[in-house]
N, C-alpha and C positions, 0 to 999 in steps of 0.2 A: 677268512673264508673267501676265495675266487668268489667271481662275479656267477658263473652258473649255479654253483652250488648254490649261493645266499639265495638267487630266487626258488633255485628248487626248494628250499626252506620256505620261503617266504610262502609258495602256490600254498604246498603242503598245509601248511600253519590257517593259510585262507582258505584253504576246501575243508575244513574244520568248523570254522567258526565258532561265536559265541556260543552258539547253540549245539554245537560237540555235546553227546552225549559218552559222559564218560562207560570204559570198556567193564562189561560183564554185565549182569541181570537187572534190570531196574527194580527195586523191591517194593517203589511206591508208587505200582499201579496194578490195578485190579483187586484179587484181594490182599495184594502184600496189602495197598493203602489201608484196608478193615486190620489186619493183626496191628500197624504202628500204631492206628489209631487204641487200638486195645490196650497195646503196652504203653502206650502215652497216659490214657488215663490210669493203670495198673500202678505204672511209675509217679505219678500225684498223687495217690489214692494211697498207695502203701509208705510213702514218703511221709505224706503230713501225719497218717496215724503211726508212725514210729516216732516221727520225734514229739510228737504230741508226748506219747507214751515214756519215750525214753526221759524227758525234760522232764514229767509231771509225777510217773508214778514207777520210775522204773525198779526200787525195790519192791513191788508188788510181785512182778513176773519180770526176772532182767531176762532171761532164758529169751519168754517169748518175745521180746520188743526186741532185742536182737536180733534175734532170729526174721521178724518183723523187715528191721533197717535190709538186714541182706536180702529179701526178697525184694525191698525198692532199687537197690542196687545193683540187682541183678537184670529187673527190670529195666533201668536207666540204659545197664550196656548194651541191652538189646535194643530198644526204641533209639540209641543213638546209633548202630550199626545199618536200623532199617534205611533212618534218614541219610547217612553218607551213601547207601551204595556202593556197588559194586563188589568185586570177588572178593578180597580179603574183606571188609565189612562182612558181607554173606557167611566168610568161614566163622568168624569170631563170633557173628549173632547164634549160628547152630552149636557153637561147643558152651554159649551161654544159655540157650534153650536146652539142650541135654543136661548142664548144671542145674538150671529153674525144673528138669523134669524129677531127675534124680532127687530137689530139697522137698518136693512138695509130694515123694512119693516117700523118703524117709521122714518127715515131719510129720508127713499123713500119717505114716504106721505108729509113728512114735506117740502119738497124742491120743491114740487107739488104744494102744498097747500098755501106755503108763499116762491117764487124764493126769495124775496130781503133778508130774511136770512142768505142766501149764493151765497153771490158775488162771491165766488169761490167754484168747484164741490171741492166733497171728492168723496170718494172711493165708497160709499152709496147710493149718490145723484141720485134720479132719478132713483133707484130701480138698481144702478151700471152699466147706460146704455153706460157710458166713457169705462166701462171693459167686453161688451158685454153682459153684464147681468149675469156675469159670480160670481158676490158678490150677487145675489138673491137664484142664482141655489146652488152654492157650499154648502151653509150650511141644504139646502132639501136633498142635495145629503147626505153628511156627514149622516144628522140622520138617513136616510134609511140606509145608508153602518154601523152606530154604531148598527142600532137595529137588524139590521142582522147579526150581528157576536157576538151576544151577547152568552152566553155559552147555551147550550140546557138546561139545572137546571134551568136558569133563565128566558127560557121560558114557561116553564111549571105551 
């Protein structure tokens, strides 16, 4: 690299700094911070009761602790999306929020529609009525809070 260019790199690199906020939405302030904080707990919370489940008693209900695991899981991708930031994070947390919306609105109907399915609730059951309905709302919430902080470019 010539001598002009490297420092036009170097400026560039220095009107940056450590403190560069990386490009597109910050997701962890204002209420993104309230939804990570939700799926942070959400994702411990349906985590330890699935493997609890799955290690202890899982021919009782494999259905429902399965079904259980993949809702910590699904969790997990989204609280880890919140945390990194930025646009592609953003896109991958809202197509995991429309999957968390669609499992807890077919598991809801499923556990309605046929109880002996599942001898034992998951995280889901019954439109997540054991967690206050708080596994229906979280991921309506999410996609309103992704499609709102999406970058102005991308809404136009």
């Amino acid at each position: 690299m010539c001598g002009r260019e490297a420092s036009v790199a170097e400026e560039t690199t220095a009107s940056r700094g450590p403190a560069a906020r990386p490009a597109g939405p910050d997701l962890k302030r204002g209420p993104g911070r309230l939804l990570l904080t939700l799926y942070g707990v959400f994702t411990v919370g349906a985590a330890s009761r699935s493997v609890y489940q799955l290690s202890t008693r899982f021919d009782e209900a494999p259905l429902a602790y399965v079904l259980s695991a993949v809702a910590a899981l699904v969790y997990a991708f989204i609280t880890v999306c919140l945390v990194r930031g930025g646009e592609g994070a953003r896109r991958i947390a809202l197509v995991c929020c429309a999957a968390e919306l669609t499992g807890v609105l077919a598991v809801g109907t499923w556990t309605l529609a046929d109880p002996s399915a599942f001898p034992d609730a998951t995280v889901w059951s019954d439109y997540g009525v054991g967690y206050l309905f708080l596994p229906l709302v979280l991921p309506v919430t999410g996609l309103l809070w992704l499609r709102r902080s999406r970058p102005a470019a991308a809404r136009a």
